[in-house]
C-alpha positions as CSV (number, residue, x, y, z in Angstrom):
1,X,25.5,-20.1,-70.3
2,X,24.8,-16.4,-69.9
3,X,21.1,-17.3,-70.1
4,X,21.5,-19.6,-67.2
5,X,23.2,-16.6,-65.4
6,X,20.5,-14.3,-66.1
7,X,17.9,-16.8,-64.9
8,X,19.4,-17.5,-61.9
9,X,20.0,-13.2,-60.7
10,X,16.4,-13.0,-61.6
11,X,15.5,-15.5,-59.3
12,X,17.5,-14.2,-56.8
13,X,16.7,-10.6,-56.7
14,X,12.8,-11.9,-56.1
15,X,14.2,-13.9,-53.2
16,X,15.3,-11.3,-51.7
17,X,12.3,-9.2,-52.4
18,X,9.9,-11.9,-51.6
19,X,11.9,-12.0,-48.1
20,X,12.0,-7.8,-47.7
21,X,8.3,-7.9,-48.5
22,X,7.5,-10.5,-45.8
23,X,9.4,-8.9,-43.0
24,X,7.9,-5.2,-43.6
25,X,4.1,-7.6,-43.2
26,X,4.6,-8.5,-40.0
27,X,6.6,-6.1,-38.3
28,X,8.0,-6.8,-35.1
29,X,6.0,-5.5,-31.8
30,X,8.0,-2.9,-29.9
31,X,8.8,-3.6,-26.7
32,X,7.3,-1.4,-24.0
33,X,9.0,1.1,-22.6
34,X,9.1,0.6,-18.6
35,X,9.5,4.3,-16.6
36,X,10.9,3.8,-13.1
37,X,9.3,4.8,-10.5
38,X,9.6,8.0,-8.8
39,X,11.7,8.1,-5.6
40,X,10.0,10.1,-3.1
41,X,12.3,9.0,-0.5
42,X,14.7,5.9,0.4
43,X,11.6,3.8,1.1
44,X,8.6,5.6,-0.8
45,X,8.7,5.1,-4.1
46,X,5.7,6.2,-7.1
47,X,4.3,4.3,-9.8
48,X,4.1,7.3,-12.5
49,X,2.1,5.6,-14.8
50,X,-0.5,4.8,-11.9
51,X,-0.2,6.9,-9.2
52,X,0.5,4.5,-6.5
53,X,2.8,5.0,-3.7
54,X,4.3,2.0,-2.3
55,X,5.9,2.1,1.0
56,X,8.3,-0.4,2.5
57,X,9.8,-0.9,5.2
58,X,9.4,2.1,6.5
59,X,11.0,2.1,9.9
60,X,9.4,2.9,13.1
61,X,11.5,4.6,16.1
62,X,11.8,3.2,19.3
63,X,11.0,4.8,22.7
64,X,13.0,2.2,24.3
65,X,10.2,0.6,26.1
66,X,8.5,-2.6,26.3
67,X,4.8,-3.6,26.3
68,X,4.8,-6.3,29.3
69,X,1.5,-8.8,30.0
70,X,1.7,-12.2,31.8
71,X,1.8,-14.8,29.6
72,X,3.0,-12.5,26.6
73,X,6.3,-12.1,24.9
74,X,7.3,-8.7,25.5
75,X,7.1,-6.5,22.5
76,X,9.2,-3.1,21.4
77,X,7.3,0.0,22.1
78,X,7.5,2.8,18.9
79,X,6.5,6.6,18.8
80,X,3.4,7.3,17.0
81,X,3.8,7.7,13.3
82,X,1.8,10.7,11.5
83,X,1.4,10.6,8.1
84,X,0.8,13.0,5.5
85,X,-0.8,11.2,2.1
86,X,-0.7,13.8,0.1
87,X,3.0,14.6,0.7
88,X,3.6,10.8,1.4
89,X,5.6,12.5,4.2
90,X,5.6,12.1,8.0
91,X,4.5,14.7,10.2
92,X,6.6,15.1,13.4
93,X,4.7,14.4,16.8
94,X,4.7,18.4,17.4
95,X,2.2,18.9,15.4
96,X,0.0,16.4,16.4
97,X,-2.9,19.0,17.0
98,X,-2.7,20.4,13.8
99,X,-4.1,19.4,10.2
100,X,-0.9,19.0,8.4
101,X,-1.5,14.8,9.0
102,X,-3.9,12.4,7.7
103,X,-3.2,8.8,9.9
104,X,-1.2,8.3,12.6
105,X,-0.5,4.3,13.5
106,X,-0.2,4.1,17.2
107,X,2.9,1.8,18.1
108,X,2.1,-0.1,14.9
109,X,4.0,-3.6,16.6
110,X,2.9,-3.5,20.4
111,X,0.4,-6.5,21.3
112,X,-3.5,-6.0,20.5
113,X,-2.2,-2.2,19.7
114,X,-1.6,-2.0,15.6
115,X,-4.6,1.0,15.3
116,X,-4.9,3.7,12.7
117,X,-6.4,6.4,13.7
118,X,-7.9,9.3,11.4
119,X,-7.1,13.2,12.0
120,X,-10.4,13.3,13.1
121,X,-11.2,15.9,16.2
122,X,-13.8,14.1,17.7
123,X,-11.9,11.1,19.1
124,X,-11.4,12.4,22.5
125,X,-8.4,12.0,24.8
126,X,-6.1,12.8,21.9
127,X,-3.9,15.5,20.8
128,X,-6.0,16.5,18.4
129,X,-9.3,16.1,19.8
130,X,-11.6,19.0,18.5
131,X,-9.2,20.3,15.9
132,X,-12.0,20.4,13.5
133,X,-10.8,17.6,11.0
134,X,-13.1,15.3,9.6
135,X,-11.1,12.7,8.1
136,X,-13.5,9.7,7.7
137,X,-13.3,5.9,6.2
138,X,-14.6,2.5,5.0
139,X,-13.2,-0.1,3.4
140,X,-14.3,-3.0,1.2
141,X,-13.2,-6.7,1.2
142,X,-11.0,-6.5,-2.2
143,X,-7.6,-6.6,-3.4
144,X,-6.5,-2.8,-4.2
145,X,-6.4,-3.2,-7.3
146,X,-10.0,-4.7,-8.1
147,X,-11.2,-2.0,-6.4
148,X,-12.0,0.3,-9.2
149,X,-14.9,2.6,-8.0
150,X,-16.6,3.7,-5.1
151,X,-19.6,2.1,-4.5
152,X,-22.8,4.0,-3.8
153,X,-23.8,2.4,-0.9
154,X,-20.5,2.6,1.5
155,X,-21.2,4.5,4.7
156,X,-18.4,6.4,5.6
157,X,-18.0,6.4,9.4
158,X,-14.6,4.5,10.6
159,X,-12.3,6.9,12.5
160,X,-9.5,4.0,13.1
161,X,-8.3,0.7,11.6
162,X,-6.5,-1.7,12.7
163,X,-5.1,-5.4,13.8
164,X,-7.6,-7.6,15.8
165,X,-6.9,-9.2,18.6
166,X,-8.5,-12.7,17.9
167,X,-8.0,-15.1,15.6
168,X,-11.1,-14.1,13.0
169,X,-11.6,-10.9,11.0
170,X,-13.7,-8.6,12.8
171,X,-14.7,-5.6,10.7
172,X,-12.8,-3.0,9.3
173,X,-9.1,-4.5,10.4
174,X,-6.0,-5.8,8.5
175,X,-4.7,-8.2,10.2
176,X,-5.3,-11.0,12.7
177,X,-3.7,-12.3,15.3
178,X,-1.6,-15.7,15.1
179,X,-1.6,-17.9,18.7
180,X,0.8,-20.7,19.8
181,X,-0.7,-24.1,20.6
182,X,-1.0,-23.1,23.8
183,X,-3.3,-20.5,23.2
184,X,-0.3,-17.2,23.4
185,X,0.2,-14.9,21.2
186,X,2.6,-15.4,18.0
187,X,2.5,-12.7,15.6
188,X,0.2,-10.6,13.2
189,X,-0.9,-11.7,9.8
190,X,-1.5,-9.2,7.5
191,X,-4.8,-9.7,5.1
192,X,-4.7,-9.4,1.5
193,X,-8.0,-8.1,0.9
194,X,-9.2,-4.9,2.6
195,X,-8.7,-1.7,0.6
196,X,-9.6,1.6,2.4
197,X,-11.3,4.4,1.3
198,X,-10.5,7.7,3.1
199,X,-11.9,10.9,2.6
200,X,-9.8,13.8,3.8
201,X,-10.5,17.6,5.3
202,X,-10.1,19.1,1.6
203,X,-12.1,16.4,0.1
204,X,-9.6,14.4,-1.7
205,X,-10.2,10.6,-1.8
206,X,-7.4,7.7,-0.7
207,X,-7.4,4.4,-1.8
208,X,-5.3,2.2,1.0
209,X,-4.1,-0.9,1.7
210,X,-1.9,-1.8,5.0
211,X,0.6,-4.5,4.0
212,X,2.8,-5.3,6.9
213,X,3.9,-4.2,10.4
214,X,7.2,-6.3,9.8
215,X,10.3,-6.1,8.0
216,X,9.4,-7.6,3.9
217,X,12.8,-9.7,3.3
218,X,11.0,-10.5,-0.5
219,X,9.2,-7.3,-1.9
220,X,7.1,-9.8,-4.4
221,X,5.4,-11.0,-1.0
222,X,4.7,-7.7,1.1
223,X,2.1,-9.5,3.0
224,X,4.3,-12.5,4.4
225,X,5.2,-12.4,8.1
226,X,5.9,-15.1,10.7
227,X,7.0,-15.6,14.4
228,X,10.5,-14.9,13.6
229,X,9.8,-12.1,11.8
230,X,11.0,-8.5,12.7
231,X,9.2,-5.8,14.1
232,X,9.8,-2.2,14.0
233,X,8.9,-1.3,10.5
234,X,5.9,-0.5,8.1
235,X,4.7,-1.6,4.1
236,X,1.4,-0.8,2.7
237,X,0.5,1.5,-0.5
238,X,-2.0,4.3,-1.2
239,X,-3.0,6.4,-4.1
240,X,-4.5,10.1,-3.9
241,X,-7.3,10.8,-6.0
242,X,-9.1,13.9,-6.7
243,X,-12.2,15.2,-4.9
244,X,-15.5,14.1,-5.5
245,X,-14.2,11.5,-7.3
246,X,-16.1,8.3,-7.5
247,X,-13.4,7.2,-9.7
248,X,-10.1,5.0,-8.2
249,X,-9.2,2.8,-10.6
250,X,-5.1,2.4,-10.3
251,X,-4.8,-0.5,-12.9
252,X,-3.8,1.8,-16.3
């Protein structure tokens, strides 16, 4: 009888062994370890691990005037919007002559009027015509992420981006224009893949891409929009790389 105990605690014990053993040789994986993002403001937020601002829904302001053409809805009218990437702050329209801005977006949701123009002082008739910046772009036809360098042979010469005002991509713009059956204007449609590339007064390089000019109800699908959809506010996302740089991979 006592043998039989015996026999059976020595089996035991290298049961439990046996199970101790196979649970140290395959470990569990840990799980990763997610870092929010860091709030720059109520809607900027920054990707730490990559470096990526994401804005949305960033609201325009209203002057309280309508854009008005025959045979067009009329559409809200909104002040300028200067923007600083570095700060991923806007500039107030007071110093629009200065340098302390990269972009402005010109009434970002008026009809055939969705244009990004550069801090660049040779556009004339502006504000900050001959102010010596030299803010310059170009773009590529690519998701912002898959866009991971700079290629060699971009020619940096854009001064402005923006929507077009017929129903095909025309070069360097993020959006085209969505008609009626009878031919009037609907609404913009933003387009997934144009990243661009900006090169600033100190030399610094930004990767951008221009997601809506309309309120995102789902933030998984920044790029929807409709007719219905409402106007007045602006997504897109941007990351600052160093000067020189050739490198702007944001996928880490």
């Amino acid at each position: 009888m006592k043998t039989k105990v015996l026999f059976s605690a020595v089996v035991l014990s290298a049961a439990v062994m046996f199970s101790s053993c196979s649970k140290d040789d395959n470990p569990s994986t840990p799980e990763e370890v997610v870092t929010p993002p860091k709030v720059i403001s109520e809607y900027i937020k920054q990707d730490v691990k990559t470096g990526v601002y994401q804005v949305t829904n960033l609201p325009m302001i209203p002057t309280g005037a309508k854009y008005v053409q025959d045979g067009v809805t009329q559409h809200a009218m909104n002040k300028p919007f200067y923007f600083n990437f570095s700060t991923a702050q806007m500039v107030t329209e007071d110093k629009a002559a200065g340098l302390t801005w990269d972009m402005v977006l010109m009434d970002a949701n008026t009809y055939f009027n969705a244009a990004g123009l550069l801090n660049n002082g040779t556009i004339n008739n502006r504000p900050w015509s001959q102010n010596g910046s030299t803010n310059i772009a170009t773009y590529v036809t690519e998701d912002f992420d898959n866009v991971k360098n700079i290629p060699s042979d971009l020619n940096f010469t854009l001064k402005a981006i923006g929507v077009q005002s017929t129903g095909t991509l025309r070069v360097s713009e993020w959006g085209k224009t969505m008609n009626t059956e009878t031919g009037i204007f609907s609404y913009y449609l933003p387009i997934k893949n144009i990243t661009y590339i900006i090169k600033l007064n100190d030399g610094k390089i930004v990767k951008l891409c221009m997601q809506n000019m309309y309120k995102v109800n789902d933030v998984s699908k920044p790029y929807e929009a409709s007719a219905t959809s409402t106007s007045g506010f602006l997504t897109f996302k941007y990351a600052v790389f160093p000067a020189g740089t050739t490198d702007i991979n944001t996928v880490k």
